[in-house]
N, C-alpha and C positions, 0 to 999 in steps of 0.2 A: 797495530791497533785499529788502523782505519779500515782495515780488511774483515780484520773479525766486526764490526761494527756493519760492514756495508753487508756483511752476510749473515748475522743477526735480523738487520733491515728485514732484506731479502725472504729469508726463511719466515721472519714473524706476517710479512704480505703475503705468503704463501699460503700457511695456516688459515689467517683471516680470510683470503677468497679462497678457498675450500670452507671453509666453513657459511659464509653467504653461501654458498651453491650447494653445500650440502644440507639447508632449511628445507623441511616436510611442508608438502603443501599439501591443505585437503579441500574440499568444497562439500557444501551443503545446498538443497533447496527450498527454502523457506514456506514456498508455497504449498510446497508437499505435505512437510510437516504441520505448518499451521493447518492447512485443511486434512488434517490428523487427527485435530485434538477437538474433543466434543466442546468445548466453551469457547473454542474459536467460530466453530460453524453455529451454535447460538446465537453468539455475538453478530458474528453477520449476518442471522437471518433478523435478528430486529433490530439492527441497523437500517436492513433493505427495506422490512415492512414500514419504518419511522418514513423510511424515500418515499417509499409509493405513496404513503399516505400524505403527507406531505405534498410530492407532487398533484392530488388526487386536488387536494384544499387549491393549490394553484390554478391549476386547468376550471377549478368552479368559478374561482374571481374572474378570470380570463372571459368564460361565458358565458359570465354576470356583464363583466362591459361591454362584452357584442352584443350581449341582445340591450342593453341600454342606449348605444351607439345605432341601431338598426332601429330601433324605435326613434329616437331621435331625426334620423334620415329620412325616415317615412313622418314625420310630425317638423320638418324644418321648414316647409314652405309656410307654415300658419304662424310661425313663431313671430312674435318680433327680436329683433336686434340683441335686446337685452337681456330677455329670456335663450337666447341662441348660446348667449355668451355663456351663460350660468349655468345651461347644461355639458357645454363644451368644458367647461372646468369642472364640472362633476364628472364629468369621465374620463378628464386627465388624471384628477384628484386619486382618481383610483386607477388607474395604470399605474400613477407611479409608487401609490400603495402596495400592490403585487407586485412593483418589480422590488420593492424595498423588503417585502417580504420573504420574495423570492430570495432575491442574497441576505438575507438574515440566515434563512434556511439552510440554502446551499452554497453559499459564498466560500472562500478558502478559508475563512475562521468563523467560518457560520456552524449554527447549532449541529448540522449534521455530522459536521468534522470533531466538532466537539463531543460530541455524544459516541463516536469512533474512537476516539483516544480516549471517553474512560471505559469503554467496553473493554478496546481489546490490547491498548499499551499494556495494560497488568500481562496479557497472555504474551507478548511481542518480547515484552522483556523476559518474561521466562525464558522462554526460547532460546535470546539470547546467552543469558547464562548458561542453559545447557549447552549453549555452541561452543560459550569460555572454557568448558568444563572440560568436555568433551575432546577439543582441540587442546588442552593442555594434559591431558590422561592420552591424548596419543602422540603428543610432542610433535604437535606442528607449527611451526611458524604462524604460516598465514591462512587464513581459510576464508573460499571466495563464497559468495551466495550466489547461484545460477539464476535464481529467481526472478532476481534485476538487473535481468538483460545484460547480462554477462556472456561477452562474447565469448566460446570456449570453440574452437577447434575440434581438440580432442581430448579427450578426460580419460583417465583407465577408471573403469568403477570401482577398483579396490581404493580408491581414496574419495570417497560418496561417503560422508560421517552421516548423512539424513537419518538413515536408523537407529544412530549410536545416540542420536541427538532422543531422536522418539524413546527409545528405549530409558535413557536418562531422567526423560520426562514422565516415566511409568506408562507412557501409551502404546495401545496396542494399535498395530497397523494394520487399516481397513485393504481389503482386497483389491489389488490393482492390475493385477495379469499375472507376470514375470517377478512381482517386486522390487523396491528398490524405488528412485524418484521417476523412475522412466525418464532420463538421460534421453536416450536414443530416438525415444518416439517425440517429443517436442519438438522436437528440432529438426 
């Protein structure tokens, strides 16, 4: 009885690591796709113009307080004391206006990040789902994204879902050379 039991054991740990090592593994590159899909490259293109402009307003306040600061410097010897001081705090007043601005703007939960996730969460998470999709219509386990610095070695490209992903998503893929995420040539 304890024989057949220790060889039950046995066999059933056998099965199980075969079965871990027999999981499909496939990889996708996110970057590829997303810059696939025409509402993505929208999205970031006025995402960028919101930066620039944005930036554009920043760099104005900036040389708004130098030449306020530069006037002040050439007008500091005639001042007195107290008017010294009150222009010294009108020009801090507004540094730290622009810098408050500035991280308003672009801070890690500033308007710009904000305005990035409702552009293009809606498109990230499709994507997503066609990865779910996609990865379960080919029965794979796990599936890496190369896009985020994922270390890979070596990859065979028969397991590159990138276009099963585009395809799922109805997009057609713009011209790249050879097709496919271009694996080889990144890296």
């Amino acid at each position: 009885m304890f024989i057949n039991k220790s060889i039950l054991i046995f066999v059933s740990f056998f099965f199980l690591e075969t079965a871990i090592f027999a999981q499909k593994i496939g990889y996708v590159d996110t970057e590829f796709i997303l810059n696939q899909i025409p509402e993505y490259k929208a999205a970031k293109a006025e995402t960028d113009k919101i930066a620039v402009d944005w930036q554009k307003e920043i760099e104005a306040k900036y040389s708004e307080i130098n030449k306020l600061n530069e006037i002040y410097q050439v007008e500091k010897i005639l001042l007195t004391d107290e008017l010294c001081k009150k222009r010294e705090k009108i020009i801090e007043d507004k540094k730290n206006d622009v810098k408050t601005l500035e991280q308003q703007r672009f801070g890690t939960e500033g308007d710009l990040f904000k305005k990035r996730m409702e552009l293009m969460k809606p498109i990230q998470d499709k994507v997503y789902n066609a990865v779910k999709s996609v990865a379960e219509k080919s029965k794979l386990a796990i599936v890496f994204d190369r896009a985020n610095d994922l270390l890979l070695l070596h990859v065979n490209p028969k397991y590159d879902k990138s276009e099963e992903v585009l395809a799922f998503l109805g997009v057609s893929k713009t011209k790249f050379g050879n097709g496919g995420s271009n694996f080889h040539k990144k890296r």
